[in-house]
N, CA, C and O atoms as CSV, one atom per row, in Angstrom:
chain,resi,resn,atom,element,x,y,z
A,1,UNK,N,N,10.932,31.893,37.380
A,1,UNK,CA,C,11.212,31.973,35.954
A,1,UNK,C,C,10.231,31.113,35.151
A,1,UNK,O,O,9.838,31.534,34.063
A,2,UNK,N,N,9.858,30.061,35.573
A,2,UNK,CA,C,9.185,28.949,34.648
A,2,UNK,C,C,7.506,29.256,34.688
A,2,UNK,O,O,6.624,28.829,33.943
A,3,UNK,N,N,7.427,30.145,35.830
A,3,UNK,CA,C,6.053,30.994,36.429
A,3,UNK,C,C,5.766,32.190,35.165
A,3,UNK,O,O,4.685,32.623,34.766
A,4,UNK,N,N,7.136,32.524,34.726
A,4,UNK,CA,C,6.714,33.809,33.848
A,4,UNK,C,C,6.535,33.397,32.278
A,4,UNK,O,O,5.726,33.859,31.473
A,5,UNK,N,N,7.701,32.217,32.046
A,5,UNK,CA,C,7.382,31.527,30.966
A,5,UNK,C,C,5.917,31.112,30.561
A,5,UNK,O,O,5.408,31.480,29.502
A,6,UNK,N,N,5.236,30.263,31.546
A,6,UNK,CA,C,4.248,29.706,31.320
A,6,UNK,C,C,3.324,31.151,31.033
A,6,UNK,O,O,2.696,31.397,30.003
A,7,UNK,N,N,3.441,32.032,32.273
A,7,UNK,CA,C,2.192,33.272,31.902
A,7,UNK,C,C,2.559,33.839,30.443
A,7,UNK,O,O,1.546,34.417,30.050
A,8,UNK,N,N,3.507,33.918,29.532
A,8,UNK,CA,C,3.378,34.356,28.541
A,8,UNK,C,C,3.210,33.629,27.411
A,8,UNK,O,O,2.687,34.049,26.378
A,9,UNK,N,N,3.810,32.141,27.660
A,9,UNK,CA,C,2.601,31.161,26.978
A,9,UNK,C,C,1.311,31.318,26.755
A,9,UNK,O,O,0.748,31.182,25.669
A,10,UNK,N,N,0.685,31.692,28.082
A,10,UNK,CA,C,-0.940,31.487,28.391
A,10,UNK,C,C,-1.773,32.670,27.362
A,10,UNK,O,O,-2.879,32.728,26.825
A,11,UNK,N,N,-0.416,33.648,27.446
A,11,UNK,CA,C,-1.254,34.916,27.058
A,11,UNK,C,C,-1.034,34.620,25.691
A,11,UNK,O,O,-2.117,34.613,25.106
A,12,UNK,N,N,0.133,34.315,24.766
A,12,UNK,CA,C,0.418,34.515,23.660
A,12,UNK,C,C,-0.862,33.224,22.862
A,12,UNK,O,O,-1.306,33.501,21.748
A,13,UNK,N,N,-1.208,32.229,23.394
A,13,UNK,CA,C,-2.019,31.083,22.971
A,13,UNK,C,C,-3.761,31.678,23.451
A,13,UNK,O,O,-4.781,31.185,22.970
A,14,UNK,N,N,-3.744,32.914,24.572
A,14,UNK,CA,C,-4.891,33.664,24.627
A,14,UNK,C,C,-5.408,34.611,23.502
A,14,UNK,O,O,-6.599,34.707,23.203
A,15,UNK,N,N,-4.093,35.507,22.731
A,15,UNK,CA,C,-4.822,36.245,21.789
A,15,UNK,C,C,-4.316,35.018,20.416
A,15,UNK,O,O,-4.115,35.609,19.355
A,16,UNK,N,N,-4.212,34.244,20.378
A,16,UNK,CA,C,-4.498,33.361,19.095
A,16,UNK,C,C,-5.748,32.494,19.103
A,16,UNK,O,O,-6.326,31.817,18.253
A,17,UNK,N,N,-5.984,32.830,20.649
A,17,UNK,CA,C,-7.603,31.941,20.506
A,17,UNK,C,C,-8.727,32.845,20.213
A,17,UNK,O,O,-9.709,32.580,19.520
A,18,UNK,N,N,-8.425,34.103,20.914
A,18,UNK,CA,C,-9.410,35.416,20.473
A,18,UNK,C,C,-9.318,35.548,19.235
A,18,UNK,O,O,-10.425,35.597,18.700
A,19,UNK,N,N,-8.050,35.666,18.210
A,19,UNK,CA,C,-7.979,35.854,16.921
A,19,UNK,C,C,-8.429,34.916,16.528
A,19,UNK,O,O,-8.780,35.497,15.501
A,20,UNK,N,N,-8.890,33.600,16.318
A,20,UNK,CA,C,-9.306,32.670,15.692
A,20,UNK,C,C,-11.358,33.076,15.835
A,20,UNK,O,O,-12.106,33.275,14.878
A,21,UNK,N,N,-11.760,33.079,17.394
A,21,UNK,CA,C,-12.867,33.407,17.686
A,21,UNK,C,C,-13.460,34.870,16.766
A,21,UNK,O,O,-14.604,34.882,16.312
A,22,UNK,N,N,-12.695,35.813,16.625
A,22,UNK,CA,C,-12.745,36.820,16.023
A,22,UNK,C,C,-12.969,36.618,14.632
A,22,UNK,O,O,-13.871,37.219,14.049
A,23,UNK,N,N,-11.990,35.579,13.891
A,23,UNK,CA,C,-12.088,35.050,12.649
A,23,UNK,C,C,-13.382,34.621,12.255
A,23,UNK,O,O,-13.996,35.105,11.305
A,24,UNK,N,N,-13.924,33.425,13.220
A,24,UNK,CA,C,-15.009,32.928,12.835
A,24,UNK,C,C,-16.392,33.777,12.872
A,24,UNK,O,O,-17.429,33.610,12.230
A,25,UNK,N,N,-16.060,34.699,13.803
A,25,UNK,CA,C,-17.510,35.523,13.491
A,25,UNK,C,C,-17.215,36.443,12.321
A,25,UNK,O,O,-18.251,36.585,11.670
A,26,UNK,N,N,-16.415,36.979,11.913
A,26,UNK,CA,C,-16.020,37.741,10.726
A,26,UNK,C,C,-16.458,36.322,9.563
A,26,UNK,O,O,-17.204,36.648,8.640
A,27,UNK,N,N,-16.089,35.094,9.607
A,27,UNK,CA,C,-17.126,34.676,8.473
A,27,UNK,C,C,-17.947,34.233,8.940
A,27,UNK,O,O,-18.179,33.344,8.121
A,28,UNK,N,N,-18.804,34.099,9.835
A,28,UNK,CA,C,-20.087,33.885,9.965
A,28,UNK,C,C,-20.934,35.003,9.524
A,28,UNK,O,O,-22.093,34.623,9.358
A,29,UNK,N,N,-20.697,36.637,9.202
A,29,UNK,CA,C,-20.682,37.850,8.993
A,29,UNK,C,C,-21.279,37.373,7.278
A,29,UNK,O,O,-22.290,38.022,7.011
A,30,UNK,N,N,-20.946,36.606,6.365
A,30,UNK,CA,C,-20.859,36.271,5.377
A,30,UNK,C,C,-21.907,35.458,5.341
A,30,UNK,O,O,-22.128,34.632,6.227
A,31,UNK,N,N,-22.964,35.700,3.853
A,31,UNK,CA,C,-24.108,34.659,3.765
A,31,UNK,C,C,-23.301,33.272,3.358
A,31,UNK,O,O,-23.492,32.200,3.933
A,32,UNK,N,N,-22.619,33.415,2.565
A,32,UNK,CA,C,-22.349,32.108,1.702
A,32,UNK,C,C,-21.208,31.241,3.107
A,32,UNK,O,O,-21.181,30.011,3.133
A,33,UNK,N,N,-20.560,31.882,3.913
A,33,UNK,CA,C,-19.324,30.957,5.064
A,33,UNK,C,C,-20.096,31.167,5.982
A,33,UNK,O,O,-19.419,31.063,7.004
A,34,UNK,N,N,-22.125,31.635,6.496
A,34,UNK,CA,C,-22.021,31.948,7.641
A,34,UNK,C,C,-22.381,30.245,8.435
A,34,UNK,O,O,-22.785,30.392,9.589
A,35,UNK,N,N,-22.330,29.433,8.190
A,35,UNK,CA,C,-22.486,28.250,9.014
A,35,UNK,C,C,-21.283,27.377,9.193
A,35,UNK,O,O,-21.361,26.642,10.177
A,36,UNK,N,N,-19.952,27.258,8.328
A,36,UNK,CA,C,-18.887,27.442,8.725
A,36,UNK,C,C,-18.486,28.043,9.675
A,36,UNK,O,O,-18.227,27.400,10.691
A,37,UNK,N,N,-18.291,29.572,9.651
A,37,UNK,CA,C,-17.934,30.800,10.549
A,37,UNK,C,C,-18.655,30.555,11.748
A,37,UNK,O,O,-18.103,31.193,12.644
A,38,UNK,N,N,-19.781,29.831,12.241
A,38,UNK,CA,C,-20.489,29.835,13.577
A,38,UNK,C,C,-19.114,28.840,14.221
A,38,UNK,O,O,-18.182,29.203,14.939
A,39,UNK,N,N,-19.408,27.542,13.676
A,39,UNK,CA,C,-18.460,26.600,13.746
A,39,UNK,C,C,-17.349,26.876,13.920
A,39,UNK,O,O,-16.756,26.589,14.960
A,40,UNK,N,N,-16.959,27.335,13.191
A,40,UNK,CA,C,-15.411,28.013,13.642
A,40,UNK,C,C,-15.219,28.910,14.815
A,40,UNK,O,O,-14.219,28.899,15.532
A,41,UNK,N,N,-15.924,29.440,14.911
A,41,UNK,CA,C,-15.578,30.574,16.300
A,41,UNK,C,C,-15.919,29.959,17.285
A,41,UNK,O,O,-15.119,30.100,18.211
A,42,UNK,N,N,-17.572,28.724,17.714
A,42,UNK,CA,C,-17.853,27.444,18.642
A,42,UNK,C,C,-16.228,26.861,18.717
A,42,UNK,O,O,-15.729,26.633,19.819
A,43,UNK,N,N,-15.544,26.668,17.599
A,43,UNK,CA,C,-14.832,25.627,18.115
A,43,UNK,C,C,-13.532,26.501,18.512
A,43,UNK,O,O,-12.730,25.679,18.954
A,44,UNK,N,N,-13.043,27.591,18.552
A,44,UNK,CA,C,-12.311,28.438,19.525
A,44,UNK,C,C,-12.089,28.743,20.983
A,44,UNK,O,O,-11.123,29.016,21.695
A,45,UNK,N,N,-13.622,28.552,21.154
A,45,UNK,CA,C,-14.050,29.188,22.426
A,45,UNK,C,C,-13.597,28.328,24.164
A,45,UNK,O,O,-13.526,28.786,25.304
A,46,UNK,N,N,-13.326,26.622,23.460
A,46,UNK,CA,C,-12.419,25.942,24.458
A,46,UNK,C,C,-11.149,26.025,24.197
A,46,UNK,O,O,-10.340,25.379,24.863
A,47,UNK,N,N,-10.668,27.057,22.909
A,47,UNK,CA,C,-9.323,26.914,23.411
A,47,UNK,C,C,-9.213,28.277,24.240
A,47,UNK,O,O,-8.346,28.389,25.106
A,48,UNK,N,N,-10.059,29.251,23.973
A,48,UNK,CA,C,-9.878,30.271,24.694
A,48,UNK,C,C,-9.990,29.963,26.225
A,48,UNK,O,O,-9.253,30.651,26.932
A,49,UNK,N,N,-10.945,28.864,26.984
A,49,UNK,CA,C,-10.918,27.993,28.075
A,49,UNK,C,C,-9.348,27.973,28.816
A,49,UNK,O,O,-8.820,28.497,29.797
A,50,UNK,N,N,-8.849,26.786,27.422
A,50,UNK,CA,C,-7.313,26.137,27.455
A,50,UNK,C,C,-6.483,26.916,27.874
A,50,UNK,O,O,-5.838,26.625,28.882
A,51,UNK,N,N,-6.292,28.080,27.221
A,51,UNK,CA,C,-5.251,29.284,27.313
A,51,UNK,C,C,-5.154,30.204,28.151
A,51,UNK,O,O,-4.228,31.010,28.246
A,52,UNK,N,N,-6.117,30.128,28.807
A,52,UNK,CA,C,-6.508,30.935,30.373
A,52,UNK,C,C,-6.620,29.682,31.494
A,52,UNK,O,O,-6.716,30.203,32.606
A,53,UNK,N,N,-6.637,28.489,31.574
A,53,UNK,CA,C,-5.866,27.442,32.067
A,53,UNK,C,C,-4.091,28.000,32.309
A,53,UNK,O,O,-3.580,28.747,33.143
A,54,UNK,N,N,-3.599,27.321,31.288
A,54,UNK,CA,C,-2.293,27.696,31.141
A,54,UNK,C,C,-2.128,29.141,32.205
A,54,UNK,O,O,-1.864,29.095,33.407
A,55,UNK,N,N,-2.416,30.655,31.207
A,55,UNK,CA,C,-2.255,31.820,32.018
A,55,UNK,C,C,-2.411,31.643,33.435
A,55,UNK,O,O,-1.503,32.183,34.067
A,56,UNK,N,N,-3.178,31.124,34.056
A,56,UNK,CA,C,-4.062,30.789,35.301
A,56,UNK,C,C,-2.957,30.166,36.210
A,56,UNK,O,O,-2.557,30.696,37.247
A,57,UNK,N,N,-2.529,29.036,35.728
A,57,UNK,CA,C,-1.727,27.733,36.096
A,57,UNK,C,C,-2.729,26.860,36.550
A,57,UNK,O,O,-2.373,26.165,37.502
A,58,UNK,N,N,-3.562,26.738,36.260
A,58,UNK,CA,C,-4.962,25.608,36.454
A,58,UNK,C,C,-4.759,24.789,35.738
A,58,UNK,O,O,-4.390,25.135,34.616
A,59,UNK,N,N,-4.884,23.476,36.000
A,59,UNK,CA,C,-4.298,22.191,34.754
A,59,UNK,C,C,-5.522,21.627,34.969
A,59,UNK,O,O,-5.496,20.507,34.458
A,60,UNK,N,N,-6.859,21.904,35.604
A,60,UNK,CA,C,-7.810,21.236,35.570
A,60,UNK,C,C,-8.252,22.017,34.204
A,60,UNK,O,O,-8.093,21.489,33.103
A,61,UNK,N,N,-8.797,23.263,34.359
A,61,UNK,CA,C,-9.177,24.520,33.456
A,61,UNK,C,C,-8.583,23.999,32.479
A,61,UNK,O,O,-9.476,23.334,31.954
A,62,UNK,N,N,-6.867,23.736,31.366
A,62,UNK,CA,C,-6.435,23.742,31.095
A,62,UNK,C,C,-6.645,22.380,30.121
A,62,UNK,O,O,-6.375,22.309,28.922
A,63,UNK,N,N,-7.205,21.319,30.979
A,63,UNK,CA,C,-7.260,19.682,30.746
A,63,UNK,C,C,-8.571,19.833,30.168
A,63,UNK,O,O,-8.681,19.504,28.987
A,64,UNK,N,N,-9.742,20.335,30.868
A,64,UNK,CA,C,-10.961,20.305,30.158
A,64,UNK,C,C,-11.196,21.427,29.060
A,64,UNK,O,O,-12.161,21.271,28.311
A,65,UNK,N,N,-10.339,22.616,28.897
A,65,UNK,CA,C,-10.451,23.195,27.691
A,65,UNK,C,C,-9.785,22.291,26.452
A,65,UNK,O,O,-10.447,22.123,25.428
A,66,UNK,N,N,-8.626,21.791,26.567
A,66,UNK,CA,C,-8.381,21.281,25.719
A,66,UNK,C,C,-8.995,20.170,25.114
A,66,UNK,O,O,-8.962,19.910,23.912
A,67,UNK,N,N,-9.714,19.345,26.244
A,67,UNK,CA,C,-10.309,18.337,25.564
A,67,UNK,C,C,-11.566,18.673,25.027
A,67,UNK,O,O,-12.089,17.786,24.352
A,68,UNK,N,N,-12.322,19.970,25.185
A,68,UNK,CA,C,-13.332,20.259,24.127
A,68,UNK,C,C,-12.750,21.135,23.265
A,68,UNK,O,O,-13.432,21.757,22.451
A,69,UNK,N,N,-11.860,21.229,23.327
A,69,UNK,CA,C,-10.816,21.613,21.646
A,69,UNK,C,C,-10.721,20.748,20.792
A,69,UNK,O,O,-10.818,20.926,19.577
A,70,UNK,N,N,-10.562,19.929,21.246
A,70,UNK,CA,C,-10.007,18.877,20.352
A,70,UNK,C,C,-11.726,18.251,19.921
A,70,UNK,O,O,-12.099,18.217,18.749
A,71,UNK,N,N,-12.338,17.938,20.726
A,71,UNK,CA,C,-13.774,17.528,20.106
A,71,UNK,C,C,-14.359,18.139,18.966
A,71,UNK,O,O,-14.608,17.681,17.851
A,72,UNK,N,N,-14.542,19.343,19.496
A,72,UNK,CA,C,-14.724,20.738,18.552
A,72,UNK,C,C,-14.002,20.601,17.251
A,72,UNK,O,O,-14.688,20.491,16.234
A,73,UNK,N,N,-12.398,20.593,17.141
A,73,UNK,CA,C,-11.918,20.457,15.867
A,73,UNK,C,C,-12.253,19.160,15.332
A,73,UNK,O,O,-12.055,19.218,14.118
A,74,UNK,N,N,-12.633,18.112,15.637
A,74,UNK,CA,C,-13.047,16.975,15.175
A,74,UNK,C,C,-14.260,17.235,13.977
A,74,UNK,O,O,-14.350,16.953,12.782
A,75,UNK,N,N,-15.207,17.986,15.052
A,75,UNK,CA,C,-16.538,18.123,14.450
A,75,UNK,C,C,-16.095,18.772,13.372
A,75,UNK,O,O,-16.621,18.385,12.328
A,76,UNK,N,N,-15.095,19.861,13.236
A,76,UNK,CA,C,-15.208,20.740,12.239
A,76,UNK,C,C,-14.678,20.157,11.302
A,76,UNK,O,O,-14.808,20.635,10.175
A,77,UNK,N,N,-13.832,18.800,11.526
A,77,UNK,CA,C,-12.750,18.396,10.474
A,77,UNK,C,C,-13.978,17.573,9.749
A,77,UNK,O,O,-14.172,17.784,8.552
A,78,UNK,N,N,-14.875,16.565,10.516
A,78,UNK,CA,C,-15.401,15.916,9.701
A,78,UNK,C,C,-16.969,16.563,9.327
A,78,UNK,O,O,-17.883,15.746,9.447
A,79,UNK,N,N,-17.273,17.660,8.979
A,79,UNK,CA,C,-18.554,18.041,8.479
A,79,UNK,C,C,-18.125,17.968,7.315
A,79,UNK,O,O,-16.959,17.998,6.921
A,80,UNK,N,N,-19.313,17.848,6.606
A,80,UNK,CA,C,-19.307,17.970,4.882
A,80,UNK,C,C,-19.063,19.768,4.615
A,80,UNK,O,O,-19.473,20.834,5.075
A,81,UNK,N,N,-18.075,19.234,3.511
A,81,UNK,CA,C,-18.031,20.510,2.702
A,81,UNK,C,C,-18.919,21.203,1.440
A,81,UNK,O,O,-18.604,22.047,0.602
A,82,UNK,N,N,-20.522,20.256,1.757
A,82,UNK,CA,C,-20.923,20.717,0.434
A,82,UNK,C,C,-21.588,21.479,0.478
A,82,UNK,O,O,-22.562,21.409,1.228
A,83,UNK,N,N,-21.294,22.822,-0.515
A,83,UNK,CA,C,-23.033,23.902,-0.385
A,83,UNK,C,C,-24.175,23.525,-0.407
A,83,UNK,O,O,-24.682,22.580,-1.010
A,84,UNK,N,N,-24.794,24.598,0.558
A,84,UNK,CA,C,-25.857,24.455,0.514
A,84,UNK,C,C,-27.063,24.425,-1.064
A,84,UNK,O,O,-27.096,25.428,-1.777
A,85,UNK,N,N,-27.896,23.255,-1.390
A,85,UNK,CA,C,-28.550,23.165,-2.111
A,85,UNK,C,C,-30.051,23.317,-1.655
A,85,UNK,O,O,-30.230,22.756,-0.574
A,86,UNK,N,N,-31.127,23.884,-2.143
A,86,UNK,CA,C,-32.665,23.682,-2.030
A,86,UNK,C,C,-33.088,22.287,-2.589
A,86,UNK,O,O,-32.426,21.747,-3.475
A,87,UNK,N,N,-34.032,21.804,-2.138
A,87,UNK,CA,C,-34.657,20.714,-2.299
A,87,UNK,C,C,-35.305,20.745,-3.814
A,87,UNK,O,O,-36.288,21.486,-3.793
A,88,UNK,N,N,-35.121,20.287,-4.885
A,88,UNK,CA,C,-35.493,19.993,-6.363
A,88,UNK,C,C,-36.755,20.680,-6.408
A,88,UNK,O,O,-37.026,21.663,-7.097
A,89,UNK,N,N,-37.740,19.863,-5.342
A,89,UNK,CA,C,-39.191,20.559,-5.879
A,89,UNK,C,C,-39.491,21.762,-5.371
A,89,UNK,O,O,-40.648,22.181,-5.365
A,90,UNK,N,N,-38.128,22.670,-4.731
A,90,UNK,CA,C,-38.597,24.210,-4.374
A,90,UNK,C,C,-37.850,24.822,-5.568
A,90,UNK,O,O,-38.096,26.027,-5.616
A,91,UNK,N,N,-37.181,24.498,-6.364
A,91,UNK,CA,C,-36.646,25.185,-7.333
A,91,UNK,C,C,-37.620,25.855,-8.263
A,91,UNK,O,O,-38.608,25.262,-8.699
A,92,UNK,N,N,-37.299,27.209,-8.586
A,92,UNK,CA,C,-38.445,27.736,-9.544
A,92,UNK,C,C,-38.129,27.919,-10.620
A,92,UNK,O,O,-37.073,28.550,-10.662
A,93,UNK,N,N,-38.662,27.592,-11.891
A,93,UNK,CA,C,-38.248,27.792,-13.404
A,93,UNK,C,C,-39.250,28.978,-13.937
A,93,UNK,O,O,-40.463,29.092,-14.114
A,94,UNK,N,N,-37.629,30.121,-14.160
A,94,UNK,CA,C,-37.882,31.165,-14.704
A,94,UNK,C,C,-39.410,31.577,-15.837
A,94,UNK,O,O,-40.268,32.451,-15.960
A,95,UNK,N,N,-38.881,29.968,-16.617
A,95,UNK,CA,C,-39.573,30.398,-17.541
A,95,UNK,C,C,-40.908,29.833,-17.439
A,95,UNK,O,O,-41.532,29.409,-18.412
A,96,UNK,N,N,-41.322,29.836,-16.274
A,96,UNK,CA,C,-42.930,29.347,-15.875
A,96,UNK,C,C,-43.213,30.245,-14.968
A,96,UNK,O,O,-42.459,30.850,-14.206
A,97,UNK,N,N,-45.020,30.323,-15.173
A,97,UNK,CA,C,-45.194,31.155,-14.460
A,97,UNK,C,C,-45.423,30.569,-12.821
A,97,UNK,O,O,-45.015,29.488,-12.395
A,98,UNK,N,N,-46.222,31.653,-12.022
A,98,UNK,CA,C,-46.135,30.689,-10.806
A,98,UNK,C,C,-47.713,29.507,-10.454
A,98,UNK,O,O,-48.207,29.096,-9.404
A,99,UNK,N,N,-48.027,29.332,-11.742
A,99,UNK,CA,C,-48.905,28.244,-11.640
A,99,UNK,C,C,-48.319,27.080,-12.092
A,99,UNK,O,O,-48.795,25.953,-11.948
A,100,UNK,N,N,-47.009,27.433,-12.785
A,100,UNK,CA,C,-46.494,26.301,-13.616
A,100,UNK,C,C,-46.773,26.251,-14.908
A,100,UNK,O,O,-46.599,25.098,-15.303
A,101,UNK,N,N,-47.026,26.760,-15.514
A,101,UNK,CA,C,-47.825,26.447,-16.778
A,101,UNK,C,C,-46.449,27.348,-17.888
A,101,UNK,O,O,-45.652,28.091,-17.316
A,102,UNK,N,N,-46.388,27.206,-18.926
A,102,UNK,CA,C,-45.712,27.976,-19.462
A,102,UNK,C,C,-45.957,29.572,-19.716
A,102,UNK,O,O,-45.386,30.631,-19.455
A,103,UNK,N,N,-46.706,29.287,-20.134
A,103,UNK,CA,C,-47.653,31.242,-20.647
A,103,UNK,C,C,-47.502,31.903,-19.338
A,103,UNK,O,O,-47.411,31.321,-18.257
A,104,UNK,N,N,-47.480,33.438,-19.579
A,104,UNK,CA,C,-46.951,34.053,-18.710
A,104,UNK,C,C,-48.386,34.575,-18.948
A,104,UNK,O,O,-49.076,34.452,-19.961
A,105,UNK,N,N,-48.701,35.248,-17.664
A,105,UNK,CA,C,-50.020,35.761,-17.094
A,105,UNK,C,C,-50.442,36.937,-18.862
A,105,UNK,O,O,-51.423,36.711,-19.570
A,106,UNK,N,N,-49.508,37.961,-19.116
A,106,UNK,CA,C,-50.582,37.921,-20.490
A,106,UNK,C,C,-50.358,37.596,-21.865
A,106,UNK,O,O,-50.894,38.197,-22.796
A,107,UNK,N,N,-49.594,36.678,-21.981
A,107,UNK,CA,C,-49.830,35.824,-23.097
A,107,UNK,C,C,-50.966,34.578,-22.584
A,107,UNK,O,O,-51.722,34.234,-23.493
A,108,UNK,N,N,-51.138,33.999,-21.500
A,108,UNK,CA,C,-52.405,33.376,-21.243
A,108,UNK,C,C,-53.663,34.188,-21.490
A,108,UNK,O,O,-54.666,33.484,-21.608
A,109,UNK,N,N,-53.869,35.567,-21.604
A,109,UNK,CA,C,-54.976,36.284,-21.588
A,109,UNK,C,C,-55.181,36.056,-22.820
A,109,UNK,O,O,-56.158,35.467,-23.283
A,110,UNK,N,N,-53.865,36.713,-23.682
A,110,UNK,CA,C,-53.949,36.677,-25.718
A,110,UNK,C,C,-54.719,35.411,-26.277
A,110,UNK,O,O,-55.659,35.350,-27.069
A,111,UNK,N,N,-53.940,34.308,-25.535
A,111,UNK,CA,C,-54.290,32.642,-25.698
A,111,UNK,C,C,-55.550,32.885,-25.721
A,111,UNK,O,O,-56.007,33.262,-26.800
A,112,UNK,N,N,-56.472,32.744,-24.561
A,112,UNK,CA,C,-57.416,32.622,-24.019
A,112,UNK,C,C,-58.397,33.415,-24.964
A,112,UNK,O,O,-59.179,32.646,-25.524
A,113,UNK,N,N,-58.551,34.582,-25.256
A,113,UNK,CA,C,-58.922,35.380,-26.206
A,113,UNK,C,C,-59.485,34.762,-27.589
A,113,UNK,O,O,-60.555,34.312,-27.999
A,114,UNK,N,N,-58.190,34.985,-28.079
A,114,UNK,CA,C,-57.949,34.001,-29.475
A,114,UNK,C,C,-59.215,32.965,-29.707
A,114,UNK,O,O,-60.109,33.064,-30.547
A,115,UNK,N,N,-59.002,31.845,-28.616
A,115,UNK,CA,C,-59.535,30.919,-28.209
A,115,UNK,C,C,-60.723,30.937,-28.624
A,115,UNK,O,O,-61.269,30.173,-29.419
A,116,UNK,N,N,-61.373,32.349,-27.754
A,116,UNK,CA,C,-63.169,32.304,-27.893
A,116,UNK,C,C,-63.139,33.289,-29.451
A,116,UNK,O,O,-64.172,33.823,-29.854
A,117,UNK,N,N,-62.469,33.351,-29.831
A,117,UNK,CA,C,-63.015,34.431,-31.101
A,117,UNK,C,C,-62.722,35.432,-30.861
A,117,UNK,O,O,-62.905,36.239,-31.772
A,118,UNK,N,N,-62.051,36.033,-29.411
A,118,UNK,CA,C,-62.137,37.707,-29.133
A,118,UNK,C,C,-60.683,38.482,-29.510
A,118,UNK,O,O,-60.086,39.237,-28.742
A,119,UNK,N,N,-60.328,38.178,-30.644
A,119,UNK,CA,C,-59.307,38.574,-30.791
A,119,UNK,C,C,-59.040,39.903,-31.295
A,119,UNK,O,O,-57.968,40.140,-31.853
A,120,UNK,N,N,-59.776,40.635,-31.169
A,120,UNK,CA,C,-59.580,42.373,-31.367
A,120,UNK,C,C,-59.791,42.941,-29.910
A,120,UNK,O,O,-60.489,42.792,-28.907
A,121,UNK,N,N,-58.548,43.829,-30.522
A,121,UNK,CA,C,-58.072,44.800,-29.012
A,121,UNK,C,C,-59.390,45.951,-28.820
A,121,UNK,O,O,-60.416,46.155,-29.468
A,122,UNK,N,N,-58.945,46.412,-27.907
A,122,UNK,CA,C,-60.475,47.792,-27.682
A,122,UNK,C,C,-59.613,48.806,-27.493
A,122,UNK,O,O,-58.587,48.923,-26.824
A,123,UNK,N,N,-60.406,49.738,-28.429
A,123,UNK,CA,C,-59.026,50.665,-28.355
A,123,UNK,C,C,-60.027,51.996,-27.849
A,123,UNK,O,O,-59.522,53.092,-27.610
């Protein structure tokens, strides 16, 4: 009896570890959760270990899945939650062109023009 208990323990804590693993690649699937979502499904994958321990009746299997469960959720508990930002000096301002300069490639031409006297169009 305590043989059948435990096997349906093993199994019922088996598809909650697949569903969790499943979870995390479904947001890793996602640009903005996909480095979360890696993390999350990494840190499933010893309980999926754990839970086939249990099913098994292996308490070694069982002892070392859990204890990289628990590591795993550690890591995940203490990462930063902050989005991802680019570094200041890769940021690009719209309203420059890509030399930096303000004037956009042909209002620098008009400028430039002006400049020498050539300010009639050719028609």
């Amino acid at each position: 009896m305590v043989s059948f208990v435990l096997t349906v323990i093993g199994f019922l804590l088996l598809v909650i570890s697949l569903a969790g693993v499943a979870l995390g690649v479904y947001m890793a699937a996602d640009s903005r959760t996909r480095g979360r979502g890696k993390l999350f499904a990494l840190l499933w994958v010893p309980a999926v270990a754990a839970s086939s321990g249990v099913l098994m009746h292996d308490v070694v299997t069982f002892t070392v899945g859990l204890l990289c469960f628990l590591v795993a959720g550690t890591v995940f508990a203490l990462q930063s939650d902050k989005p991802y930002e680019p570094p200041a000096d890769t940021k690009a301002d719209l309203a420059r062109g890509p030399a930096g300069s303000r004037l956009l490639d042909s209002e620098k031409t008009t400028k430039e023009n002006e400049a020498r006297g050539q300010g009639r169009v050719a028609s």
